[in-house]
C-alpha positions in Angstrom: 32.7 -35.4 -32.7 29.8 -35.2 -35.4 28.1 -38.6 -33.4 28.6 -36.7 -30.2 26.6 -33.7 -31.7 23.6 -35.7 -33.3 23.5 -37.9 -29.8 23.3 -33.9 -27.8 20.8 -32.5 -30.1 19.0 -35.8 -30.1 18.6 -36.1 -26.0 18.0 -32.3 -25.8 15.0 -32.6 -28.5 13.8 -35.5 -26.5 14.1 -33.6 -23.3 12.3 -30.6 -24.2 9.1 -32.6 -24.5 9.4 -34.1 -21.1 9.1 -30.2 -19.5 5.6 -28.4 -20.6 5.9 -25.6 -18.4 8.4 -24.8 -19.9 7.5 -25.4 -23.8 5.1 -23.7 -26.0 4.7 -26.5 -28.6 1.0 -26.5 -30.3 0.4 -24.0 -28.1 -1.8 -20.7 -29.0 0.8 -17.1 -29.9 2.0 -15.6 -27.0 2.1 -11.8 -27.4 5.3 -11.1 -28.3 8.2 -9.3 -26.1 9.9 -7.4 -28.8 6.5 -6.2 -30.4 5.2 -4.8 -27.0 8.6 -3.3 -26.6 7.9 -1.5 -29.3 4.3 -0.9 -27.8 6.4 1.2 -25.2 8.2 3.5 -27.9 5.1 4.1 -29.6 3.3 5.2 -26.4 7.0 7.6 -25.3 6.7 9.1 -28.9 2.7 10.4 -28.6 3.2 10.9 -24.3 6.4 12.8 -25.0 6.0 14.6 -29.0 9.4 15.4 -30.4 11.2 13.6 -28.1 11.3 10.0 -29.0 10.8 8.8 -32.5 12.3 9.6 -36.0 10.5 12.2 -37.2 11.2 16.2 -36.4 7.9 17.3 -35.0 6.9 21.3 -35.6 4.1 23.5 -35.3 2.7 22.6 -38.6 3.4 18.5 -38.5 2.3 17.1 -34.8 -1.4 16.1 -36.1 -0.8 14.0 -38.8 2.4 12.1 -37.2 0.7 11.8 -34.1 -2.4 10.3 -35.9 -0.1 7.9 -38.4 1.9 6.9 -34.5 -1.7 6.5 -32.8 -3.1 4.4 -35.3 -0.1 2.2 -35.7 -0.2 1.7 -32.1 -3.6 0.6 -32.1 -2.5 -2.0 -34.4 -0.1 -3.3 -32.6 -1.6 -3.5 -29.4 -4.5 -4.8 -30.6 -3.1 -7.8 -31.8 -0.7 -8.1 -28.8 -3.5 -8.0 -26.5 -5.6 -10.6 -28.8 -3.6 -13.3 -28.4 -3.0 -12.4 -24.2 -6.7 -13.1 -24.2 -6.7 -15.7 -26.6 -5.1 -17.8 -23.9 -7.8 -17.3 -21.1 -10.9 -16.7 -23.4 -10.5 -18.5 -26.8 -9.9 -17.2 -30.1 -13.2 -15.6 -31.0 -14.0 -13.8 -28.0 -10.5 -12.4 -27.5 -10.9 -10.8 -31.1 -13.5 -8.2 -30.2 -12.3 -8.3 -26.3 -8.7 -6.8 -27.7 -10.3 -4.4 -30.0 -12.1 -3.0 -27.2 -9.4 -2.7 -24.9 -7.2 -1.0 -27.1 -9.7 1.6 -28.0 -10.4 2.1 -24.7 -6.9 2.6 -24.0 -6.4 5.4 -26.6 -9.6 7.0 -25.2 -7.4 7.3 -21.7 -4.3 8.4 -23.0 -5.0 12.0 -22.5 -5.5 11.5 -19.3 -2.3 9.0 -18.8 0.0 11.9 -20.7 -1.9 14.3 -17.5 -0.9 11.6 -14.8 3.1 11.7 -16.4 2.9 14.9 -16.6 2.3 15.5 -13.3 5.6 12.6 -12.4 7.4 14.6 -14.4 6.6 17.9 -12.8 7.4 15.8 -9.4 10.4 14.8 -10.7 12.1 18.6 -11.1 11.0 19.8 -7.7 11.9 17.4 -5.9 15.4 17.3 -7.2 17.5 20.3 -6.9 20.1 18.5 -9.4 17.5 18.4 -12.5 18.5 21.3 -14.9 15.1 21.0 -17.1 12.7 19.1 -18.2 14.6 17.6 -21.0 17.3 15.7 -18.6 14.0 14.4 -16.9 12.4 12.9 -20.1 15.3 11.8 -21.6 17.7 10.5 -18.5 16.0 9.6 -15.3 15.5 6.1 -14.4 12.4 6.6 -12.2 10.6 8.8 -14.5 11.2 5.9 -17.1 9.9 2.8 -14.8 7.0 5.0 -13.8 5.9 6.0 -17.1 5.9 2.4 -18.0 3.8 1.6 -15.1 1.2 3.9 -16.1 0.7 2.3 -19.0 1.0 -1.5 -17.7 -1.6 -0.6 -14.8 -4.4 0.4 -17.5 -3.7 -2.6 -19.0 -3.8 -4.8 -16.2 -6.9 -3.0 -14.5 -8.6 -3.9 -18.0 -8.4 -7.6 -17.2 -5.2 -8.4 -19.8 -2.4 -11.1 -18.3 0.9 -10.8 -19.0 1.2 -8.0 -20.9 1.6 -5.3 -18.3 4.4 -7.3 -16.8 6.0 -8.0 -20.0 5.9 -4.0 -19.7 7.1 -3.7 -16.4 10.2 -5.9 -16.1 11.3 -4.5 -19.9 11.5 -1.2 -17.8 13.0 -3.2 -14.9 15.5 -4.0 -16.8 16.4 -0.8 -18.1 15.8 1.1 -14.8 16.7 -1.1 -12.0 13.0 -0.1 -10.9 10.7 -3.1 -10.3 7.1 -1.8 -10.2 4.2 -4.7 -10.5 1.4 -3.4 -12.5 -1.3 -4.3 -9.7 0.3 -1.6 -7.7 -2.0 1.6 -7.6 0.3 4.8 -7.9 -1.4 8.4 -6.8 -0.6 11.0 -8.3 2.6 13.5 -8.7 5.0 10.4 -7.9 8.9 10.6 -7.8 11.5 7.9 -7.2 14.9 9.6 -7.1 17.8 7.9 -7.9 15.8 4.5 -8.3 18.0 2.0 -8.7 16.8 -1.5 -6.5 13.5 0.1 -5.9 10.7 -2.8 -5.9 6.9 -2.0 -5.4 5.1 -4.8 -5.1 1.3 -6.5 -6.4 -1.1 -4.6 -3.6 1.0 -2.0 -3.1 -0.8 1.5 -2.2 0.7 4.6 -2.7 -1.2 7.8 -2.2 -0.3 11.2 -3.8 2.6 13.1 -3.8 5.0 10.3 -2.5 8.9 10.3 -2.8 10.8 7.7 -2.7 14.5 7.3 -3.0 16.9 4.4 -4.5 16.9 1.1 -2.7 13.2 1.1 -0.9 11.6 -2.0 -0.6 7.5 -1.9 -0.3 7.1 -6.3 0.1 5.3 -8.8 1.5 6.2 -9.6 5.4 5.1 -13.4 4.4 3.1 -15.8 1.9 -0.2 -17.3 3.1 -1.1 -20.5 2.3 -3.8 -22.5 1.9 -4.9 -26.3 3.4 -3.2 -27.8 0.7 0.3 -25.6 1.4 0.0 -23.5 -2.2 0.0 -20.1 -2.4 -3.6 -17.6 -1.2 -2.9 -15.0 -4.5 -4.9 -12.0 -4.6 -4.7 -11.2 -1.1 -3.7 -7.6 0.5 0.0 -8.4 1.1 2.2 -5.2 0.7 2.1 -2.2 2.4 -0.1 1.1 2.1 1.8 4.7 1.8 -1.0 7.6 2.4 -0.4 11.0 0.9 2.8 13.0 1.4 5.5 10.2 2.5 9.2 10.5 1.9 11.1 7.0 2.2 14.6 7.3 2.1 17.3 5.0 0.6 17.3 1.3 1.9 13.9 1.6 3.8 12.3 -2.1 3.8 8.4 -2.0 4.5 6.5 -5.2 4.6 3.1 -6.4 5.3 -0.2 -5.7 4.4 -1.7 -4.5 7.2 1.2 -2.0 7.7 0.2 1.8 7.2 2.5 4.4 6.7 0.5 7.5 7.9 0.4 10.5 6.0 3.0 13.1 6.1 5.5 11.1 7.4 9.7 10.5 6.9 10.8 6.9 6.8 14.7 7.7 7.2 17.7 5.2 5.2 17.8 1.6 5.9 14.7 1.6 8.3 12.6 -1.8 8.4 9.2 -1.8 9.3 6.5 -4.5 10.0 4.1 -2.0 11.6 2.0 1.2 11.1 3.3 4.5 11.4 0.7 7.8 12.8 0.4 10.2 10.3 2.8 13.1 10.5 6.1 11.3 11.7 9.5 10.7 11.1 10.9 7.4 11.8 15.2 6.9 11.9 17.7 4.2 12.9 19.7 5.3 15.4 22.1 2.5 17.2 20.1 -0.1 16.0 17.1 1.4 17.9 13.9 2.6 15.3 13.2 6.3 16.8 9.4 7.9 16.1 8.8 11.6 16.5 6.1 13.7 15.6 6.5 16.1 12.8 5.0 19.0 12.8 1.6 19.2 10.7 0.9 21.6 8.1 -1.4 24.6 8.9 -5.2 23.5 7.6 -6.3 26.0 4.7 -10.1 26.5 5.1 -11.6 25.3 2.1 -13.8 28.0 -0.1 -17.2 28.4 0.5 -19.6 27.5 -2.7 -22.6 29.7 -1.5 -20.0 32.3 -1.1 -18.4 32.3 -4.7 -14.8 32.4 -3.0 
């Protein structure tokens, strides 16, 4: 048994050099998952004071713990992001890069706690289940994935690999809400329910967009090049303007594929193509069905020279 072990270990050793893509040997530090999971509570305990974290916050504490939480996080991200950029820029530049990016990072995070906020606020009217905002914070799925994506995008739109989907499949993970971190997220966004939502890379969303457990926002198809690899970078997933509801198990693929604004994508619907503004698209006996909804009344904006 012993000479079977030592021959095992032996061809396994062996056979871990013969795969780099998968080894990290003599390679440069990786940021690390567990530390930038940690990222993630420190962010939750400043985003959401008093509600994560181990440390009762009142009226006379919040500066000083938030400072001592702010500046750890700093830290950490700082060094986490270092050696992400390490990897594309070398050593010395990364040093000064990271720096920068997390300081610009805390200089945003007033307006990221606005932006969850805002999901949050989404979150309790458009459920009629939702007793408060503390089963919000502290329960729902979607309000989790998303507040992790706000985070990751920064992140990502800041030039920084890997990181932001370190971010994004940790919350994955717990959620069952796959968000990339390329996708750009309007405002006031709720995904009820969430479970097997996916939002892909060049996803679009406008503002105040519901979606419900099970939607799909994907590519249609790959492109590839001359040489049969992959085009990355390219406009692949769909666009959702302002004011859409998607119900459960809605599939919409493509890139050039528009869902107009105002409009109701009913359960299990799959759409390749564009979709007017102000409609509400069903399944019904295996036929799609499109009908007009009716538009909201247009409130005249106030007049400036007027003072009204």
């Amino acid at each position: 048994m012993k000479d079977r072990l030592r021959a095992a270990i032996a061809r396994a050793v062996t056979a871990a050099s013969s795969r780099p893509h998968l080894s990290a040997i003599d390679a440069a530090a990786r940021p690390q998952k567990r530390e930038i999971i940690e990222v993630i509570r420190l962010f939750q305990e400043v985003v959401y004071p008093g509600y994560f974290g181990d440390t009762a916050l009142y009226r006379d504490n919040p500066r000083d713990h938030l400072g001592d939480v702010l500046f750890r996080l700093h830290l950490k991200l700082g060094a986490e992001v270092e050696k992400a950029l390490a990897l594309d820029r070398g050593a010395e530049a990364a040093r000064g890069d990271a720096r920068e990016v997390s300081a610009s990072l805390m200089e945003r995070l007033p307006d990221l706690a606005d932006r969850v906020a805002e999901d949050v606020q989404a979150a309790f009217d458009g459920d009629p289940a939702a007793t408060g905002f503390d089963e919000i914070i502290l329960s729902y799925p979607g309000v989790k994935a998303i507040f992790t994506y706000r985070i990751a995008h920064e992140i990502h739109r800041m030039g920084v690999r890997l990181i932001p989907r370190i971010m994004t499949e940790f919350a994955h993970n717990e959620t069952g809400v796959d968000i990339h971190p390329g996708a750009r997220i309007g405002r006031y966004f709720f995904i009820d329910h969430g479970t097997g939502v996916v939002i892909g890379e060049t996803t679009d969303i406008g503002d105040r967009v519901k979606l419900y457990q099970g939607v799909t926002l994907g590519a249609v198809s790959f492109p590839k090049n001359e040489h049969g690899e992959l085009i990355r970078g390219v406009k692949r997933h769909p666009t959702v303007e302002d004011d859409v509801v998607i119900y459960a198990g809605a599939t919409i693929l493509g890139g050039e594929t528009v869902i107009g604004r105002g409009s109701v994508i009913g359960g299990s619907v799959w759409l390749t193509t564009s979709v007017p503004p102000y409609t509400r698209v069903t399944l019904a006996r295996d036929q799609l069905r499109f009908e007009e909804r009716a538009r909201p009344p247009v409130t005249a904006l106030p007049d400036p020279a007027s003072g009204r």
